[in-house]
C-alpha positions as CSV (number, residue, x, y, z in Angstrom):
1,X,0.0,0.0,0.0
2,X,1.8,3.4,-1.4
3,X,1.1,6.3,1.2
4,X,1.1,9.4,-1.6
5,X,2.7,12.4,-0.9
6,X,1.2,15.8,-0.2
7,X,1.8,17.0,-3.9
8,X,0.1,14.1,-4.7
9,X,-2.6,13.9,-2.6
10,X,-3.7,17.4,-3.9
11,X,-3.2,16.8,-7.3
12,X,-5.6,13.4,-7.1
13,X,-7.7,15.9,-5.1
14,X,-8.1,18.4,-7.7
15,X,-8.4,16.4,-10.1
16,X,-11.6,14.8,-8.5
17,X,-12.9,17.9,-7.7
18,X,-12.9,18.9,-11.2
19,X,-13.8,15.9,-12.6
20,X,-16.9,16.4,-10.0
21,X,-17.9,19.6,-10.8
22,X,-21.6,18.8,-10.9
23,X,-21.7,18.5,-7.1
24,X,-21.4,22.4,-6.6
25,X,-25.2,22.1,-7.8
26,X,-26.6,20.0,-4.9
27,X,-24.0,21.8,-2.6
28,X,-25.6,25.4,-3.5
29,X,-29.3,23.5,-2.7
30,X,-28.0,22.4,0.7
31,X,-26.1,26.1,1.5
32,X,-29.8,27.8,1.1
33,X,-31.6,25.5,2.9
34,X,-28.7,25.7,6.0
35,X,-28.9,29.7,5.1
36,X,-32.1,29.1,6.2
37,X,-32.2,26.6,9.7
38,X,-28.9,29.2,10.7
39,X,-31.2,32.8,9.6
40,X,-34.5,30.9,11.4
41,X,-34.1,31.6,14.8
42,X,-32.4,34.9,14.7
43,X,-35.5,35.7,13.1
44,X,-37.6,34.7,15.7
45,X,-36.1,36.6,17.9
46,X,-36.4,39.5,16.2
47,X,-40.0,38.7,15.8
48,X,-40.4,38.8,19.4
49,X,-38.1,41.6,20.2
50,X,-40.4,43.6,17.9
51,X,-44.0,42.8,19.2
52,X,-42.3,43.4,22.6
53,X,-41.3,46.5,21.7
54,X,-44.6,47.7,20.1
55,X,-46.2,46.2,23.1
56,X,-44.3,48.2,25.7
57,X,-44.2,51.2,23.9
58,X,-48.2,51.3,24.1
59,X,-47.9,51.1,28.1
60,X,-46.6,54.1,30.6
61,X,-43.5,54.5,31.2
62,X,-40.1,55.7,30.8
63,X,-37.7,54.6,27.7
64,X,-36.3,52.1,30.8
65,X,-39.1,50.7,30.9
66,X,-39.9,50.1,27.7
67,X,-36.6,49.0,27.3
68,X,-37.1,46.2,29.9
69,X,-40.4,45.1,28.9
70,X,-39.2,44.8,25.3
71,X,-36.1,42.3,26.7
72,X,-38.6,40.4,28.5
73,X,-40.5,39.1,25.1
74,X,-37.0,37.0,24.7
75,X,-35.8,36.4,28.0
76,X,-39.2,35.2,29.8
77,X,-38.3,31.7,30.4
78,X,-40.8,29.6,28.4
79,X,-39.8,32.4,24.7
80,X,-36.3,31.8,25.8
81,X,-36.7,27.8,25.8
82,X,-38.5,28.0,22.6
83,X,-35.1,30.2,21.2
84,X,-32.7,27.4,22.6
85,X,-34.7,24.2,21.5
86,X,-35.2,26.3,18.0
87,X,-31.5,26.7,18.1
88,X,-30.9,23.4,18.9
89,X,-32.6,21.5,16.1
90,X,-31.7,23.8,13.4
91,X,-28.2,23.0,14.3
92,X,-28.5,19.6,14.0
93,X,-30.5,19.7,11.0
94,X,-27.6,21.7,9.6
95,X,-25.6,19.3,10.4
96,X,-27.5,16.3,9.3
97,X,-27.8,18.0,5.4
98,X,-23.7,18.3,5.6
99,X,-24.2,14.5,6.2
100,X,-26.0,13.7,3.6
101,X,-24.3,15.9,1.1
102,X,-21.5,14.4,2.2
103,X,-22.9,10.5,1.7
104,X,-23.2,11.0,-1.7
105,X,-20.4,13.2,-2.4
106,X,-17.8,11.0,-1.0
107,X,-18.3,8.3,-2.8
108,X,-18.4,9.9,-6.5
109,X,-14.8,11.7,-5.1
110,X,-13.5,8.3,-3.9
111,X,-14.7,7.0,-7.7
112,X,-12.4,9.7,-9.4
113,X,-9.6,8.7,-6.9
114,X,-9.6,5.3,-8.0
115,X,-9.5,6.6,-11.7
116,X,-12.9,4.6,-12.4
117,X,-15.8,5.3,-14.7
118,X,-18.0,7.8,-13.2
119,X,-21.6,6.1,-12.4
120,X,-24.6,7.4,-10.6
121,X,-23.5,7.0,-7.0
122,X,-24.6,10.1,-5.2
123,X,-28.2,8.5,-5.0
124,X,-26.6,5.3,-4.2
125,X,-24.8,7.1,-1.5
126,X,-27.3,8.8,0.0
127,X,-29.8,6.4,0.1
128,X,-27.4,3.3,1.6
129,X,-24.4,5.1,3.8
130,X,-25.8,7.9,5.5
131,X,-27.1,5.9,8.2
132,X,-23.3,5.1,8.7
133,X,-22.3,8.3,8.2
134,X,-24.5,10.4,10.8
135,X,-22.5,8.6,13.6
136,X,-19.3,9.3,12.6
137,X,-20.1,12.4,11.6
138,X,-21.2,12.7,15.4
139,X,-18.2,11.1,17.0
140,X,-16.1,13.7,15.0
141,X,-18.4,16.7,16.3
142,X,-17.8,15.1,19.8
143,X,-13.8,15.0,18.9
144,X,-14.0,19.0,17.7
145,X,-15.9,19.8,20.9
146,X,-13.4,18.0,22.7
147,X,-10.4,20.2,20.9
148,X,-12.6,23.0,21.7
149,X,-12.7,22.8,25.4
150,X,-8.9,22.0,25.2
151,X,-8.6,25.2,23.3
152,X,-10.1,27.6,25.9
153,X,-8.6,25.9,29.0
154,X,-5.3,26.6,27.2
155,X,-6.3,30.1,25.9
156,X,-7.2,30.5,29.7
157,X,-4.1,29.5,30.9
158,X,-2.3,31.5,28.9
159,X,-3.8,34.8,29.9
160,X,-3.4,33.6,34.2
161,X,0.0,33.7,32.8
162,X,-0.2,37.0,31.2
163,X,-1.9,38.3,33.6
164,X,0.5,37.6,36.6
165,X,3.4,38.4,34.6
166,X,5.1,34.8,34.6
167,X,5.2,35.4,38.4
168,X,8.5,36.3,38.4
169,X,9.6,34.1,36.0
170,X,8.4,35.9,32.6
171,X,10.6,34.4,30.2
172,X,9.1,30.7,31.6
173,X,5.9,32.3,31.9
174,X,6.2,33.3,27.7
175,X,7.3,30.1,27.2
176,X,4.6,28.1,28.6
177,X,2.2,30.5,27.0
178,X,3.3,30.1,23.6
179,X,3.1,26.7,23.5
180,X,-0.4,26.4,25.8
181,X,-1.1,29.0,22.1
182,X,0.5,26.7,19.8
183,X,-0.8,23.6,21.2
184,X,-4.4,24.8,21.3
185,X,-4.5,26.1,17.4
186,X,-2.6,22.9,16.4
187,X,-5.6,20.6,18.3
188,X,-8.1,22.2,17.3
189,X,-6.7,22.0,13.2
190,X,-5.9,18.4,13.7
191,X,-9.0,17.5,15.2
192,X,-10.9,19.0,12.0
193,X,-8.9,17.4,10.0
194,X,-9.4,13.8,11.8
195,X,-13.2,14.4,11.6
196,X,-13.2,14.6,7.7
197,X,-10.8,12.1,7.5
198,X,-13.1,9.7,9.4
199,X,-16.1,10.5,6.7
200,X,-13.5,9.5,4.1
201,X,-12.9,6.5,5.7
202,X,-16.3,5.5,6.4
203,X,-17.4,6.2,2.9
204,X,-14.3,4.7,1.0
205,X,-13.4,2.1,3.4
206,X,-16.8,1.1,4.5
207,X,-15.2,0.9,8.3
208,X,-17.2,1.4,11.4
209,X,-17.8,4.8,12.6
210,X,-15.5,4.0,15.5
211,X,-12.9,2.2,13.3
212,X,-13.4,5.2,11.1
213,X,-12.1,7.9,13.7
214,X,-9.6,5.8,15.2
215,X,-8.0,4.9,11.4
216,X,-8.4,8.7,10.7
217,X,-6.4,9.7,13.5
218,X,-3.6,7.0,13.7
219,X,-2.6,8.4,9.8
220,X,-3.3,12.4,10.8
221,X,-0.7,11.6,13.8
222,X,1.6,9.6,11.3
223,X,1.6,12.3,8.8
224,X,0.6,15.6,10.7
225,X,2.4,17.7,8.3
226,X,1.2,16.0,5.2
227,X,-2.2,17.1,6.4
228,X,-2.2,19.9,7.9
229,X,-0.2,21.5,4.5
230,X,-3.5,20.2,3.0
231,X,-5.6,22.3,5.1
232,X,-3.3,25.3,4.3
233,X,-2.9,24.9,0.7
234,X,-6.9,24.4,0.2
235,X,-7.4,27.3,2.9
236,X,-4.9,29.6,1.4
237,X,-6.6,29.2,-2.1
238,X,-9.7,29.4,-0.7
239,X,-9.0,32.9,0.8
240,X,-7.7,33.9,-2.5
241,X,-10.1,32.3,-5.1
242,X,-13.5,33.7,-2.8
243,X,-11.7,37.4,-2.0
244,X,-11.3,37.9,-5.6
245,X,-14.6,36.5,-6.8
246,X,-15.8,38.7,-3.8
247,X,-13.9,41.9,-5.2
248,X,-15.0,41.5,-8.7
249,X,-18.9,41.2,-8.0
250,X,-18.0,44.3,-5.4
251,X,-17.1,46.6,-8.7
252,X,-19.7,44.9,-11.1
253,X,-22.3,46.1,-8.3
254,X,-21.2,49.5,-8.1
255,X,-21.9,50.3,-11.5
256,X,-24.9,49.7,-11.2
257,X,-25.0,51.9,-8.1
258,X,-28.4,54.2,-8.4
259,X,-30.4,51.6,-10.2
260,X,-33.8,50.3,-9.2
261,X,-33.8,47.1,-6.6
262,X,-34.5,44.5,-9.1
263,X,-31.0,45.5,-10.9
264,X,-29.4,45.6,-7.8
265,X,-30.7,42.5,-6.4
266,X,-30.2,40.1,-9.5
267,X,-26.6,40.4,-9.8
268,X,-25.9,40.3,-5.9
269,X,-27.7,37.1,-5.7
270,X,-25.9,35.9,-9.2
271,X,-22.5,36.5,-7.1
272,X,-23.7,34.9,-4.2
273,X,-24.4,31.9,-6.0
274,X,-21.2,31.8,-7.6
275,X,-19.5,32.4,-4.4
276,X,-21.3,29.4,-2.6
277,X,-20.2,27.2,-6.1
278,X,-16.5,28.4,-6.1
279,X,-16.6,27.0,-2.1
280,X,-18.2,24.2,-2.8
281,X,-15.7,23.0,-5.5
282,X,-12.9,24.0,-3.3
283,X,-14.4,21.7,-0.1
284,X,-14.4,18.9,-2.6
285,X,-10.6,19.6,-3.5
286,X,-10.2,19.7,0.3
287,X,-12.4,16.2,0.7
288,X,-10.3,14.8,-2.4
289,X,-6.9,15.2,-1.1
290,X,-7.7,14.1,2.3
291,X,-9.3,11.2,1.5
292,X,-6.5,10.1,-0.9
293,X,-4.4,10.6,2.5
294,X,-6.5,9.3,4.7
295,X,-7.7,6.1,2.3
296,X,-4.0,5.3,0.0
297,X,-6.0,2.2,-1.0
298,X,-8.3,4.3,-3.1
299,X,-5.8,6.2,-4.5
């Protein structure tokens, strides 16, 4: 079994993702209906916070007051509850369309990896592994949050240190804080990076969800490097490719600065679109190169 290199592994990424072009369409369908969960209950609370207001502002009182009553449309206990559990499930219905993009997107990557004649797997994907993959999508989520906590108990630590002024010792105390720093950005990357790892696995591989995670992080700690220069790479032209694309529809819309709202509006959303589709690709580049790291066998 050839490990490939990192050159490699983001040329058979590329190559995939180009190859797979098609899949920016259902990833544009799934980015507007997660738009939508994430917009949903900021909405709702907006919706509250302005009957409250209008409410208030109807009774005596001085701009306190109506201040306070207006507050107390979200924060009354049983609004607030309805906010968090509104919260809650549009998060993991967010979550569980990235999974199922991501059942049937896998599969037709891992089919340009192995250099095989494309065939109609998304459906097949879809329909048969995302019952595998929800779980190890949710052991990963449980590995980020993990990373996360590690992340502020080191951020933490490093400002007691800060703020104490390395007790006397502020060249240990620098130290220590620079690598708590170091050690928190590195988890949290590598963790990320073992989560889509695992998806690769359990959609090339076909391993357990547990298997999955524990395969995807025994080769992201034997090649850390190789990975995490995948993340940059991907990330670096990421920042690029979307800040020019961004740029550009910024000076085609202000020409037509002045203009009625339809004018305005069509070629805002037009750029929008494109900007959802240029990420899109680029996540599948990002997908391609670490599954052909994570699964050589593919590859």
């Amino acid at each position: 079994m050839s490990l490939p290199s990192t050159s490699r592994a983001l040329g058979l990424g590329f190559r995939a993702a180009r190859r797979s072009a098609w899949l920016t369409a259902p990833a544009l369908l799934v980015a507007l209906f997660r738009a939508a969960l994430t917009a949903a209950p900021f909405l709702l609370a907006a919706a509250l916070l302005v009957r409250g207001f209008s409410v208030s502002a109807s009774m005596s009182g001085g701009p306190g007051a109506i201040l306070w009553r207006g507050l107390q449309a979200v924060l009354a206990p049983r609004r607030l509850a309805l906010l968090v559990g509104l919260w809650a499930s549009c998060a993991l219905l967010r979550a569980t369309f990235r999974a199922a993009y991501l059942s049937g997107a896998l599969p037709v990557l891992g089919e340009e990896l192995a250099l095989s004649s494309p065939s109609p797997r998304f459906a097949t994907g879809l329909a048969y592994d995302f019952v595998g993959i929800v779980p190890t999508a949710l052991l990963g989520a449980l590995l980020e949050l993990a990373a996360d906590l590690y992340a502020l108990v080191a951020l933490g630590a490093a400002a007691l240190l800060a703020l104490r002024h390395g007790g006397g010792h502020p060249v240990a105390a620098a130290a220590l804080g620079g690598i708590a720093l170091t050690s928190a950005v590195l988890a949290r990357s590598l963790a990320g990076l073992v989560a889509d790892a695992a998806l690769a696995r359990r959609a090339l591989a076909g391993d357990t969800p547990w298997a999955a995670l524990s395969e995807a992080a025994l080769r992201v700690l034997a090649r850390p490097a190789a990975f995490l220069a995948v993340g940059l790479v991907v990330g670096f032209a990421s920042f690029l490719v979307l800040a020019s694309a961004s740029a550009l529809g910024a000076a085609s819309l202000g020409l037509s600065g002045g203009h009625s709202l339809p004018l305005v509006l069509g070629p805002r959303l037009l750029v929008a679109a494109a900007s959802v589709c240029l990420a899109a690709l680029l996540e599948l580049w990002r997908l391609g190169a670490l599954a052909a790291l994570a699964c050589p066998a593919q590859a």
